[in-house]
PDB file of the backbone (N, CA, C, O) and the ligand in Angstrom, with CONECT records:
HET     ZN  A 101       1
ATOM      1  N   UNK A   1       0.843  -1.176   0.000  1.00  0.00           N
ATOM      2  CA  UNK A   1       0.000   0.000   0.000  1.00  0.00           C
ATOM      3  C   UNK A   1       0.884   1.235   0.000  1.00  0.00           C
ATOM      4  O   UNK A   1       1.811   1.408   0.792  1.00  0.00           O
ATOM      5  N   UNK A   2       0.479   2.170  -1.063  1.00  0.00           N
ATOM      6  CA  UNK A   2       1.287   3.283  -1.118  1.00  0.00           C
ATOM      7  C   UNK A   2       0.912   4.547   0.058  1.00  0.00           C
ATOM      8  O   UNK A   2       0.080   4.186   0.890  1.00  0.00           O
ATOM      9  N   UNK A   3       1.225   5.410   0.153  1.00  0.00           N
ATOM     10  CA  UNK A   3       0.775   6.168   1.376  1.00  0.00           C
ATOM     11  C   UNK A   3       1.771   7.751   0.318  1.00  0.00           C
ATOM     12  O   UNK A   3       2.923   8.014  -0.027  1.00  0.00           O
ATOM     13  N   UNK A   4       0.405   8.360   0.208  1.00  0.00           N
ATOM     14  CA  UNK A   4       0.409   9.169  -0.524  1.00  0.00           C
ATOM     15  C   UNK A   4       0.073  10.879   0.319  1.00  0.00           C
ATOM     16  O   UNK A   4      -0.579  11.275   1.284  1.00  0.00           O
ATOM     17  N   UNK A   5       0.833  11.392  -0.582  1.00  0.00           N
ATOM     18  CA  UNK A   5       0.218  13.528   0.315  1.00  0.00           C
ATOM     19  C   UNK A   5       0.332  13.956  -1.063  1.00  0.00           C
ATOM     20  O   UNK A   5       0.780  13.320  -2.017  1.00  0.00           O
ATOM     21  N   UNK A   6      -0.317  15.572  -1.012  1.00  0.00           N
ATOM     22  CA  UNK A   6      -0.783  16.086  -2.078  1.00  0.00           C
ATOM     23  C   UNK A   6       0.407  16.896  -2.034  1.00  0.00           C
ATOM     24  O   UNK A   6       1.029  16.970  -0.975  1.00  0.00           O
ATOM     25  N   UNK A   7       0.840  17.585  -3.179  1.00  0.00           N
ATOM     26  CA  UNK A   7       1.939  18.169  -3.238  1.00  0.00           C
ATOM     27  C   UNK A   7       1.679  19.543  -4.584  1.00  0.00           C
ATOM     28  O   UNK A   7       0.842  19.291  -5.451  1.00  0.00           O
ATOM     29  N   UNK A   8       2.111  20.327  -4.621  1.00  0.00           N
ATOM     30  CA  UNK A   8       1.621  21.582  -5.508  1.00  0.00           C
ATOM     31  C   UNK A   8       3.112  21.510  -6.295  1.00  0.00           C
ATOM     32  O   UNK A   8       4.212  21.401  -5.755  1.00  0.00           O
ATOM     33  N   UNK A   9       2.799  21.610  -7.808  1.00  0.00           N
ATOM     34  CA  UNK A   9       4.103  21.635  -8.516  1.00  0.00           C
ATOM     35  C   UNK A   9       4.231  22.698  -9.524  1.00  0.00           C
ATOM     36  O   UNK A   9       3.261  23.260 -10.032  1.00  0.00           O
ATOM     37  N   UNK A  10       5.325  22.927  -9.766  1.00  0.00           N
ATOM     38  CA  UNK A  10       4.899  23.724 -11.259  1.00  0.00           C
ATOM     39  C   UNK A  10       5.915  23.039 -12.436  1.00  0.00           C
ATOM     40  O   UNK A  10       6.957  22.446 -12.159  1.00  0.00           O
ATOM     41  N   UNK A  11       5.355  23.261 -13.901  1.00  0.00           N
ATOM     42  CA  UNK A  11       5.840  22.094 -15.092  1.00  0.00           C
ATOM     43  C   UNK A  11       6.160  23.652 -16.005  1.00  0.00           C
ATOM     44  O   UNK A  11       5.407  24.610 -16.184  1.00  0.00           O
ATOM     45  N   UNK A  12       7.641  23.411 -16.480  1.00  0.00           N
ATOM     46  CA  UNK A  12       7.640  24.225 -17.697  1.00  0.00           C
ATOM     47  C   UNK A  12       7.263  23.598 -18.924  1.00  0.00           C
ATOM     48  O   UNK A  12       7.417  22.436 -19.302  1.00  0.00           O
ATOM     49  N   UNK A  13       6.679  24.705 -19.538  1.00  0.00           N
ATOM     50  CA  UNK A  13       6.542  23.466 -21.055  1.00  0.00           C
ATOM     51  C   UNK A  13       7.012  25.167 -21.646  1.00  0.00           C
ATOM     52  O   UNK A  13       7.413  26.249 -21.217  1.00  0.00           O
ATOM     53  N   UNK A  14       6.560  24.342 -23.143  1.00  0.00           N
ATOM     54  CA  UNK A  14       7.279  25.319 -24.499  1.00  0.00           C
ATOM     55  C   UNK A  14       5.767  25.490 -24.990  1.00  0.00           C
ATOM     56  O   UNK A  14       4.907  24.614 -25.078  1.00  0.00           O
ATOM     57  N   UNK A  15       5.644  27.262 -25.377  1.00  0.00           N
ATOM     58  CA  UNK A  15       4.679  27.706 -25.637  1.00  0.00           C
ATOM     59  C   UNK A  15       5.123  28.261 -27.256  1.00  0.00           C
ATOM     60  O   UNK A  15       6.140  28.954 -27.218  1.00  0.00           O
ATOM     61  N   UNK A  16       4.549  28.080 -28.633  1.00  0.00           N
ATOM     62  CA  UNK A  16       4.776  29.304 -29.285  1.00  0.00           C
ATOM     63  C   UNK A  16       4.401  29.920 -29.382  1.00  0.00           C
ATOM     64  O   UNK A  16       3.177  29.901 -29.251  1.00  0.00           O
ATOM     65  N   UNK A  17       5.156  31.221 -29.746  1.00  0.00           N
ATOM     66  CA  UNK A  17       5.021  32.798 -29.448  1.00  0.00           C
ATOM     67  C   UNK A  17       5.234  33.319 -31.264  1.00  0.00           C
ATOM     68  O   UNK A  17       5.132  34.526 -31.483  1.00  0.00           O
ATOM     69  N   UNK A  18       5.404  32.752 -31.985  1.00  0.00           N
ATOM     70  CA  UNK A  18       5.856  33.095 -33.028  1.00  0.00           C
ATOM     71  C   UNK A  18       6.254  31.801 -34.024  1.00  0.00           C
ATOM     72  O   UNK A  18       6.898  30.815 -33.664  1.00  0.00           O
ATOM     73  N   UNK A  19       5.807  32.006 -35.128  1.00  0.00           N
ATOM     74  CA  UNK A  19       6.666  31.004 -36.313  1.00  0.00           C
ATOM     75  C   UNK A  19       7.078  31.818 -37.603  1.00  0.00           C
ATOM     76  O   UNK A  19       6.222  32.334 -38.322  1.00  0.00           O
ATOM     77  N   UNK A  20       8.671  31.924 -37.904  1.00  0.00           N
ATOM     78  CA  UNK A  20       8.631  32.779 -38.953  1.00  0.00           C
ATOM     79  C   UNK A  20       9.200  31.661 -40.043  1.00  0.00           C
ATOM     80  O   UNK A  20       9.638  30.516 -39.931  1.00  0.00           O
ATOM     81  N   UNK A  21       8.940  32.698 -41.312  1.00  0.00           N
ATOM     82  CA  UNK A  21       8.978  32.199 -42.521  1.00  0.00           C
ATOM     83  C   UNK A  21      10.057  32.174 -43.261  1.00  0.00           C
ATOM     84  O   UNK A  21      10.602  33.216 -43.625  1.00  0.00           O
ATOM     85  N   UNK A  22      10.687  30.471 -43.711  1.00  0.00           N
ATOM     86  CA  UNK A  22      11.972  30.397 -43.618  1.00  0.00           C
ATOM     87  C   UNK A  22      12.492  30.656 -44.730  1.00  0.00           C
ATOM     88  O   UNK A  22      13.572  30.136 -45.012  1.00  0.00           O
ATOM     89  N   UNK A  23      11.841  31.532 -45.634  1.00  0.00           N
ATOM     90  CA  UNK A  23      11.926  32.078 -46.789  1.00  0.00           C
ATOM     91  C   UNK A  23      12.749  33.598 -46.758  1.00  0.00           C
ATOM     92  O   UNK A  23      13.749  34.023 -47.337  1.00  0.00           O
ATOM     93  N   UNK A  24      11.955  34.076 -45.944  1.00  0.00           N
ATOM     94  CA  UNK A  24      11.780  35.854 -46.206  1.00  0.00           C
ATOM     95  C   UNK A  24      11.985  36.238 -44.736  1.00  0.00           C
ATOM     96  O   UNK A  24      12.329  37.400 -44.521  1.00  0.00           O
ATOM     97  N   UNK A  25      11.765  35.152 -43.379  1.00  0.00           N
ATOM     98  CA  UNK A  25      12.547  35.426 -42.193  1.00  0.00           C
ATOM     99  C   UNK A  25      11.360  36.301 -41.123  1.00  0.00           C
ATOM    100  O   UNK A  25      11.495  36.579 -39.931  1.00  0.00           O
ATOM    101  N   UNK A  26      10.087  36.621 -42.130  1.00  0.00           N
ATOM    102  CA  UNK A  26       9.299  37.344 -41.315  1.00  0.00           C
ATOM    103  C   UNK A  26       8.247  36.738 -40.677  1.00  0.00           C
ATOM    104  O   UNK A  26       7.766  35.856 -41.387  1.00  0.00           O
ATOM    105  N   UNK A  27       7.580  36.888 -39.387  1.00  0.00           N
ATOM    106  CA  UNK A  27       6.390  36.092 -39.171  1.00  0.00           C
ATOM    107  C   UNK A  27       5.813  35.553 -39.762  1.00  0.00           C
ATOM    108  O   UNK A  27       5.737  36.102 -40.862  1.00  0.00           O
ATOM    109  N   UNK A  28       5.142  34.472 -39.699  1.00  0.00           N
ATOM    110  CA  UNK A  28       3.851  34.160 -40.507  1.00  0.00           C
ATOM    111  C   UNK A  28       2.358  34.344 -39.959  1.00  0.00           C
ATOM    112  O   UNK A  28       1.368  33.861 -40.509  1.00  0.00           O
ATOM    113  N   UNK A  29       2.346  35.135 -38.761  1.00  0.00           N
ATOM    114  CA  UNK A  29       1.412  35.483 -38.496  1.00  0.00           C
ATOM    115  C   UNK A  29       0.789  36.857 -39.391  1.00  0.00           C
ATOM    116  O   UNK A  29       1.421  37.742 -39.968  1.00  0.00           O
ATOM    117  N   UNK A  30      -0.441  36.690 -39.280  1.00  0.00           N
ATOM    118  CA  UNK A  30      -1.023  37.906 -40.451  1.00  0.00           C
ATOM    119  C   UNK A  30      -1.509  39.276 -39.488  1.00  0.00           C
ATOM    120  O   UNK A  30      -2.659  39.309 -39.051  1.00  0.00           O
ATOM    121  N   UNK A  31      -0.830  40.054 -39.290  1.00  0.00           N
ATOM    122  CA  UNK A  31      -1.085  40.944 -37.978  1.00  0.00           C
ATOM    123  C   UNK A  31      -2.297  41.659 -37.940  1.00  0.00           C
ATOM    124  O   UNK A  31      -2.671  42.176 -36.887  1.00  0.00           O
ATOM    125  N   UNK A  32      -3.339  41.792 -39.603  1.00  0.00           N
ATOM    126  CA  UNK A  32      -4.581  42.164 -39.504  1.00  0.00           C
ATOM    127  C   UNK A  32      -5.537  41.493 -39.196  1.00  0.00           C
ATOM    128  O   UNK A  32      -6.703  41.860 -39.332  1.00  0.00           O
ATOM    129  N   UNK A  33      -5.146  40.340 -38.708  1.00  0.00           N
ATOM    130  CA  UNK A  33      -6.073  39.001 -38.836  1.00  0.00           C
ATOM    131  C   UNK A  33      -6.914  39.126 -37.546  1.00  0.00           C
ATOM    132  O   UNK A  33      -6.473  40.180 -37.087  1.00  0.00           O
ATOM    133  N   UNK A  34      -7.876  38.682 -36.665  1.00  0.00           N
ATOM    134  CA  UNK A  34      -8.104  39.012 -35.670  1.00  0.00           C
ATOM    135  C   UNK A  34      -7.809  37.568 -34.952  1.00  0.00           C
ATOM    136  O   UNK A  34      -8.053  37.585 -33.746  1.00  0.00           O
ATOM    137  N   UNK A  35      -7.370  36.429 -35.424  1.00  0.00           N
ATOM    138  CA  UNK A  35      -7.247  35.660 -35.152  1.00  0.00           C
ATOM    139  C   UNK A  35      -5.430  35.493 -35.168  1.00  0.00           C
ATOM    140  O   UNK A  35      -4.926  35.398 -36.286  1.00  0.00           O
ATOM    141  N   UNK A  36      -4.613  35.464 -34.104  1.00  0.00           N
ATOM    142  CA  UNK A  36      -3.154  35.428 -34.368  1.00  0.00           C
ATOM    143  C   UNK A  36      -2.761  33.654 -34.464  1.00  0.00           C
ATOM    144  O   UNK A  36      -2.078  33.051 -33.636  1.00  0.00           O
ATOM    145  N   UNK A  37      -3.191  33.254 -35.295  1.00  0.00           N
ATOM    146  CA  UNK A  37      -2.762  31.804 -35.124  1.00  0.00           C
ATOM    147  C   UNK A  37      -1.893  31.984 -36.504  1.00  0.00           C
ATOM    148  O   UNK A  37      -2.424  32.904 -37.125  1.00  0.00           O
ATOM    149  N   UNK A  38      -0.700  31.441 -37.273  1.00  0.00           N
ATOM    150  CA  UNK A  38       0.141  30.942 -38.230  1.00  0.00           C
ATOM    151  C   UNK A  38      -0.693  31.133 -39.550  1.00  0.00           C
ATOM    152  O   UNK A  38      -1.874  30.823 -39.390  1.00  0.00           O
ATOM    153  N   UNK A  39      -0.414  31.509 -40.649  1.00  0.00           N
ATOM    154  CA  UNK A  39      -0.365  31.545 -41.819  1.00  0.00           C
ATOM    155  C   UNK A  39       0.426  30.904 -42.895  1.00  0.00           C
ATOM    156  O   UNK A  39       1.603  31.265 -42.914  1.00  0.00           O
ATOM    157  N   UNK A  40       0.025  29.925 -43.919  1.00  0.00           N
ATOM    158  CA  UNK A  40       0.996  29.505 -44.581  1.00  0.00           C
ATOM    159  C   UNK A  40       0.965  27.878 -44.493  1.00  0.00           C
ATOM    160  O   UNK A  40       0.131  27.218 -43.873  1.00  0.00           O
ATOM    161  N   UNK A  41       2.006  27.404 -45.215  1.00  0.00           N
ATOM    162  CA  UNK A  41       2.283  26.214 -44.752  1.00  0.00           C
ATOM    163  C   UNK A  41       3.422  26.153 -43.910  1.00  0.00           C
ATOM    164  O   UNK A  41       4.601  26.248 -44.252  1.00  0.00           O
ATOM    165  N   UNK A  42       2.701  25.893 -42.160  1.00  0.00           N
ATOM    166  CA  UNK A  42       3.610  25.701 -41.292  1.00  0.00           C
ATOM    167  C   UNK A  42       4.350  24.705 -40.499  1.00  0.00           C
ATOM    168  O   UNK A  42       3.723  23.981 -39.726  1.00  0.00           O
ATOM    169  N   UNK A  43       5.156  24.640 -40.576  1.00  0.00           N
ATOM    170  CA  UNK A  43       5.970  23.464 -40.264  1.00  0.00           C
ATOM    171  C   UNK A  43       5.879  21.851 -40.557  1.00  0.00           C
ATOM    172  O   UNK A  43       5.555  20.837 -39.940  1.00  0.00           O
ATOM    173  N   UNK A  44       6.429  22.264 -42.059  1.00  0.00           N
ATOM    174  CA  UNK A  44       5.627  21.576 -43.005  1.00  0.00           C
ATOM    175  C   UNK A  44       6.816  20.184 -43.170  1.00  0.00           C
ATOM    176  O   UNK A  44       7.966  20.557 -42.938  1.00  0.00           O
ATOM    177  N   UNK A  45       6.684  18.621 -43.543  1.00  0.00           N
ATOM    178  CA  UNK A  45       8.175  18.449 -43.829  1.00  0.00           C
ATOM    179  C   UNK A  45       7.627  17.378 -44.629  1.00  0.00           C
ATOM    180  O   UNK A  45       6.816  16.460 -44.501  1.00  0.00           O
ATOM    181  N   UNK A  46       8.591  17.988 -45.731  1.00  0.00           N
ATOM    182  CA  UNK A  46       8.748  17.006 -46.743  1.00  0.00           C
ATOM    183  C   UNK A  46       9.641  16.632 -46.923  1.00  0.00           C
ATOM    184  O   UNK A  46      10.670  17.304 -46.983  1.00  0.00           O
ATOM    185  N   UNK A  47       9.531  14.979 -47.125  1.00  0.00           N
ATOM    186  CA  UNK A  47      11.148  13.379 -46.894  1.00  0.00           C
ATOM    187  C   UNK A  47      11.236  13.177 -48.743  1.00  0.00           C
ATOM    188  O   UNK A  47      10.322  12.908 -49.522  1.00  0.00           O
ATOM    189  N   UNK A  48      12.991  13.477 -49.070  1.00  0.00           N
ATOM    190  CA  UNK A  48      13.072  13.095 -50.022  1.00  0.00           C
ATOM    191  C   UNK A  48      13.167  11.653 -50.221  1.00  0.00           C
ATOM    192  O   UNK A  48      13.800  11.003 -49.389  1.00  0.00           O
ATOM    193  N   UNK A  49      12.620  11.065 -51.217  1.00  0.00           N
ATOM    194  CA  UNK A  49      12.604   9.704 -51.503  1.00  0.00           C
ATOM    195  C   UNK A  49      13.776   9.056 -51.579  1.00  0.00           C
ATOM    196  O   UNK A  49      14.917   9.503 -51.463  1.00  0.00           O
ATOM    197  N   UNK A  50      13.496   8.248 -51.731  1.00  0.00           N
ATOM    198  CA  UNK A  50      15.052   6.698 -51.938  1.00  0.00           C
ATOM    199  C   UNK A  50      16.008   7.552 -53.678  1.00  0.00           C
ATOM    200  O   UNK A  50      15.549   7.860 -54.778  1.00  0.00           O
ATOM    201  N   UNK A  51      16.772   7.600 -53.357  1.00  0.00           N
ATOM    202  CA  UNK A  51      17.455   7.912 -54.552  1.00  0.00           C
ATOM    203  C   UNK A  51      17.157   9.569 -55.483  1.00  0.00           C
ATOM    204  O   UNK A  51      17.513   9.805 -56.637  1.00  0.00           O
ATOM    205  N   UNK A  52      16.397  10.530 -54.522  1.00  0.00           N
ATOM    206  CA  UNK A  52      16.209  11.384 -54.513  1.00  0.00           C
ATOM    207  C   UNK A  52      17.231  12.548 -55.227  1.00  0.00           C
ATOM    208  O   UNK A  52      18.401  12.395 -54.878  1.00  0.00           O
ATOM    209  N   UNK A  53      17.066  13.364 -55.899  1.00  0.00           N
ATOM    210  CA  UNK A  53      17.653  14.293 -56.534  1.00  0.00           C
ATOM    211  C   UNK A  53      16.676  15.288 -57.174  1.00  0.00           C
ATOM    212  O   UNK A  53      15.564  15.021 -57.630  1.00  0.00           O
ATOM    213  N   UNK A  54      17.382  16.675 -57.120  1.00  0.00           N
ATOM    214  CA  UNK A  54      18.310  17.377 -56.332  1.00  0.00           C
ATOM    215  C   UNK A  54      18.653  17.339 -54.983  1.00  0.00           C
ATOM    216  O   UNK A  54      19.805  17.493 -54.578  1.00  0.00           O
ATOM    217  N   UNK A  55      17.527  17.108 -54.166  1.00  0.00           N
ATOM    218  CA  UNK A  55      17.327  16.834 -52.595  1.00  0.00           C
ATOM    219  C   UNK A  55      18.098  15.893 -52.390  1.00  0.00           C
ATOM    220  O   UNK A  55      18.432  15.216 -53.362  1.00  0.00           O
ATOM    221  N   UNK A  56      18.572  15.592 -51.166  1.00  0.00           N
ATOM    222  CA  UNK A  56      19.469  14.292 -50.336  1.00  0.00           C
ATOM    223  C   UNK A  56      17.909  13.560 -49.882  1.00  0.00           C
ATOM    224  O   UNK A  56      16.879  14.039 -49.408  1.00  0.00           O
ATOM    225  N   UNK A  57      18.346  12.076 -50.314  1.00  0.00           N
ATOM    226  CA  UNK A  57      17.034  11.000 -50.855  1.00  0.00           C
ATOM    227  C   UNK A  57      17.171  10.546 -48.659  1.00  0.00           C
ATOM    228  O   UNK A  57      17.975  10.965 -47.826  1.00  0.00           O
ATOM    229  N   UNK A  58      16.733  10.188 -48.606  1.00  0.00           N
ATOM    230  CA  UNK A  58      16.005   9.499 -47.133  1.00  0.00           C
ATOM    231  C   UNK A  58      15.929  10.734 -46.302  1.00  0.00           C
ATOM    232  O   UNK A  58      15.601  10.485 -45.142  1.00  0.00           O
ATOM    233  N   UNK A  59      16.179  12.250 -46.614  1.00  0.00           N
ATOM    234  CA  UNK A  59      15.897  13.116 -45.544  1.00  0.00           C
ATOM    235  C   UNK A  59      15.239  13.982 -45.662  1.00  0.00           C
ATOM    236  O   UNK A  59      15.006  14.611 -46.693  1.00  0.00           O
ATOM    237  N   UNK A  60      14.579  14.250 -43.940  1.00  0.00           N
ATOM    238  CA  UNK A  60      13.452  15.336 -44.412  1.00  0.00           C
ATOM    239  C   UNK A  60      13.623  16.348 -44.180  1.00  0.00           C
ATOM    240  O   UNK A  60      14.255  16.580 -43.149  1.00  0.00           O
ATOM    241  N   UNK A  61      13.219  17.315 -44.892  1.00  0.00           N
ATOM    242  CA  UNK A  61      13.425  18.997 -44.679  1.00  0.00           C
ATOM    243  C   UNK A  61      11.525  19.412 -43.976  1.00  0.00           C
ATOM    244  O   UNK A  61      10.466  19.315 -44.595  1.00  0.00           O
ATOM    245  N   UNK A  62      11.678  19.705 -43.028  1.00  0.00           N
ATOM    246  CA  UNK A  62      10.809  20.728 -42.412  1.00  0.00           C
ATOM    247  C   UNK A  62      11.400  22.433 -42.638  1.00  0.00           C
ATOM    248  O   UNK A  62      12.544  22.887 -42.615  1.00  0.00           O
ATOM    249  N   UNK A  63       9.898  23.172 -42.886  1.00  0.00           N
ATOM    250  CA  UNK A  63      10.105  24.655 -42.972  1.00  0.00           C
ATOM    251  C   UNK A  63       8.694  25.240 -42.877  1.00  0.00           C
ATOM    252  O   UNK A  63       7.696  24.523 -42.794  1.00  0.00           O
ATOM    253  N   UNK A  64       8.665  26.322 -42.890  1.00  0.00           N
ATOM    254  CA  UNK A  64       7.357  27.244 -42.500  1.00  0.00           C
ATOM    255  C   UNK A  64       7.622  28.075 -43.663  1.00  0.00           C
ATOM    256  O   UNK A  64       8.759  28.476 -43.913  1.00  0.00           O
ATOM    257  N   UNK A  65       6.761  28.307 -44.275  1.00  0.00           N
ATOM    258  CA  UNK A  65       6.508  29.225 -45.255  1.00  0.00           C
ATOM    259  C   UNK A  65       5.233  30.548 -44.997  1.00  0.00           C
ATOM    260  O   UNK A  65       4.097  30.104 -45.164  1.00  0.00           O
ATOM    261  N   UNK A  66       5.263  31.370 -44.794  1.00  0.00           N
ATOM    262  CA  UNK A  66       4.084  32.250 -45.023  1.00  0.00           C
ATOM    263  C   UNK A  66       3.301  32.654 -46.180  1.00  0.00           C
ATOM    264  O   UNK A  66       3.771  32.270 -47.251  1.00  0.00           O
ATOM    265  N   UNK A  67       2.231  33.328 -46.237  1.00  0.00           N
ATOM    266  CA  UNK A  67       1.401  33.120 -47.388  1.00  0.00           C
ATOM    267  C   UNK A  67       1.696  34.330 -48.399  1.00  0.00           C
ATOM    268  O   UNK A  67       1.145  34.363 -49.500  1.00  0.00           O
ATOM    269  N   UNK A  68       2.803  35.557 -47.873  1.00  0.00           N
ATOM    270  CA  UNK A  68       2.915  36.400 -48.765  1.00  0.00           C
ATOM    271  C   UNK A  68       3.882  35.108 -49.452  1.00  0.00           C
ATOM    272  O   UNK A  68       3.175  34.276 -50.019  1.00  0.00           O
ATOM    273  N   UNK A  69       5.082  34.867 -49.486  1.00  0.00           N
ATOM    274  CA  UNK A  69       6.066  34.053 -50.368  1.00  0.00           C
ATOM    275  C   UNK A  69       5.134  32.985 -50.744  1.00  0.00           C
ATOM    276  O   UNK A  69       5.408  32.513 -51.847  1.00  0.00           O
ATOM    277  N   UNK A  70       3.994  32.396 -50.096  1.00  0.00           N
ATOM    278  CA  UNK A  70       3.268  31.197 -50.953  1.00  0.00           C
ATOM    279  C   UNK A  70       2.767  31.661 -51.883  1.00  0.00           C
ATOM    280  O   UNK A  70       2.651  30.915 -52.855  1.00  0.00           O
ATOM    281  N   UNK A  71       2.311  32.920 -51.982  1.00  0.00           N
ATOM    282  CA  UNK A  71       1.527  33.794 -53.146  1.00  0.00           C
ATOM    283  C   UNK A  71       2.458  33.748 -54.051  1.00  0.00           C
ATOM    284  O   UNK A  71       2.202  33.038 -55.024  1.00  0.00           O
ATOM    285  N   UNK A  72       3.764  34.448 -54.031  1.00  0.00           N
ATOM    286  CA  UNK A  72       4.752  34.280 -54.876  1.00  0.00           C
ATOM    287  C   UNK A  72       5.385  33.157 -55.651  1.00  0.00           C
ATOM    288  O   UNK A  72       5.767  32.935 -56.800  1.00  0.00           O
ATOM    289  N   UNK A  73       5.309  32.465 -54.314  1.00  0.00           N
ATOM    290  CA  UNK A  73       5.503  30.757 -55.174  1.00  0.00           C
ATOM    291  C   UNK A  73       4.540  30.511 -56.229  1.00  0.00           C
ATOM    292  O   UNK A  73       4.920  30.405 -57.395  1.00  0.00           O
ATOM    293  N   UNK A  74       3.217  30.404 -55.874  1.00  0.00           N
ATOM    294  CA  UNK A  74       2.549  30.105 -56.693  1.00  0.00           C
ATOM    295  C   UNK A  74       2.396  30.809 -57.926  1.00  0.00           C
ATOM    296  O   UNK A  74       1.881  30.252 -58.895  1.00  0.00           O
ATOM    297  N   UNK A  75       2.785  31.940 -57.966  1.00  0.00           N
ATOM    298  CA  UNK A  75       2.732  33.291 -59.117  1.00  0.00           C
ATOM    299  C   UNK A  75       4.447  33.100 -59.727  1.00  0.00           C
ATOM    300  O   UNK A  75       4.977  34.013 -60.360  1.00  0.00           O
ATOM    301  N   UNK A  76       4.938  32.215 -59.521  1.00  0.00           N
ATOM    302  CA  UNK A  76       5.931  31.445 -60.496  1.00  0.00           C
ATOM    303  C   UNK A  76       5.451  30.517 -60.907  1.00  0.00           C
ATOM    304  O   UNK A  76       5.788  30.592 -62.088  1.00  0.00           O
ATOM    305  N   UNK A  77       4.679  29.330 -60.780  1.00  0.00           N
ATOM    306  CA  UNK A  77       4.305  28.485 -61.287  1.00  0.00           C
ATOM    307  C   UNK A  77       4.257  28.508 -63.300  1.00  0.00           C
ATOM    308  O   UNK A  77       3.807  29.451 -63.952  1.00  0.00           O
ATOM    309  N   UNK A  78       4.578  27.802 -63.625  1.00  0.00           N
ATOM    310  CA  UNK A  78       4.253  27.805 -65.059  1.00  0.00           C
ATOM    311  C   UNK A  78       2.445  27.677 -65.398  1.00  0.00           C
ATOM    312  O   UNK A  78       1.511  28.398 -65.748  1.00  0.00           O
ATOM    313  N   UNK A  79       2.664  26.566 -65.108  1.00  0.00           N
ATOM    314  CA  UNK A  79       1.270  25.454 -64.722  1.00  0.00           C
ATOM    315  C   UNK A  79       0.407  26.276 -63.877  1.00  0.00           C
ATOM    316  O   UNK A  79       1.105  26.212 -62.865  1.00  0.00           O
ATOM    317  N   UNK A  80      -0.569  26.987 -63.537  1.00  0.00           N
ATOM    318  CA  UNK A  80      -1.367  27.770 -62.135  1.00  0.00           C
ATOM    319  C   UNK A  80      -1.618  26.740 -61.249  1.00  0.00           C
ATOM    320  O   UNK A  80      -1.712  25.619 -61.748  1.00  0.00           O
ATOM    321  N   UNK A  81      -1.749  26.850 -60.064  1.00  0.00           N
ATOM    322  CA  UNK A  81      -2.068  25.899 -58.953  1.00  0.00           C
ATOM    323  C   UNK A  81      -4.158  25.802 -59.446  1.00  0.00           C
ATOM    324  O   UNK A  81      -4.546  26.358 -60.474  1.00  0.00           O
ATOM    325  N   UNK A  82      -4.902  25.235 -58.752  1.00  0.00           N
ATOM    326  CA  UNK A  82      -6.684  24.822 -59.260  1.00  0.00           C
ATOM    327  C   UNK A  82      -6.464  25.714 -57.691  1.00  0.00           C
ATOM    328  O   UNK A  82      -5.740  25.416 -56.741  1.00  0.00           O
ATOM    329  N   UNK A  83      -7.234  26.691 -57.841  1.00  0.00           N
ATOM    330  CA  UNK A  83      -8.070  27.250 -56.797  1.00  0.00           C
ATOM    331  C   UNK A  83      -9.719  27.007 -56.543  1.00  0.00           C
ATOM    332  O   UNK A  83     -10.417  27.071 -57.555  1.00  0.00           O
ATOM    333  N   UNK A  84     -10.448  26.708 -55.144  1.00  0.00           N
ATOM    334  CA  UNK A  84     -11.445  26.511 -54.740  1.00  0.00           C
ATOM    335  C   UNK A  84     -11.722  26.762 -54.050  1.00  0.00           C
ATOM    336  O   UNK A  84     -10.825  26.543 -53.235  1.00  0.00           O
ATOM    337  N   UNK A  85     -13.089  27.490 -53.251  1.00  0.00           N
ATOM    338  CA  UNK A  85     -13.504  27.875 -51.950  1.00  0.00           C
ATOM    339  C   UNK A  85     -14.204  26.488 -51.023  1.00  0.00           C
ATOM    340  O   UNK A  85     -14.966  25.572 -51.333  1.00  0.00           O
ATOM    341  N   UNK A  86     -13.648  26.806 -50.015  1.00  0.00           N
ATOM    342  CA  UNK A  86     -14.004  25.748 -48.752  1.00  0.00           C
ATOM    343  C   UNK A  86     -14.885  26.249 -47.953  1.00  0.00           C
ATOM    344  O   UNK A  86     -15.264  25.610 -46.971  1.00  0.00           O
TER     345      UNK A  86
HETATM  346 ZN    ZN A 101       7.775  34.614 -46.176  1.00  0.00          ZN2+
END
């Protein structure tokens, strides 16, 4: 039988405060937004395949992108990305 007392603790944890965009280096939060949660594709990771090239093949790259440089990305595209409302 265990024989137990109550005890008061405190736990650090890791909060984020910020994710910036590993493009352009600036937040990806949208500061008009009324909602401050991340913009973009964030912390995103894509594993290059077995025998992979240009990329190094079995590893993955994680990054955060924000949606001004995703705009841009996509406004290089040759091909247009299919846009749709959700
Ligand atoms: Zn950016």
């Amino acid at each position: 039988m265990k024989i137990v007392r109550k005890i008061i603790t405190t736990k650090e944890e890791e909060e984020v405060v910020d994710v910036l965009c590993n493009k352009c280096g600036k937040t990806c939060r949208n500061p008009g937004a009324y909602e401050q949660s991340p913009y973009g594709l964030i912390e995103q990771t894509y594993s290059g395949g077995y025998g992979s090239t240009p990329l190094d093949d079995c590893t993955n790259y994680t990054f955060s992108i924000c949606e001004s440089c995703l705009k841009d990305f996509f406004d290089s595209f040759i091909i247009p990305v299919e846009i749709s409302e959700y």
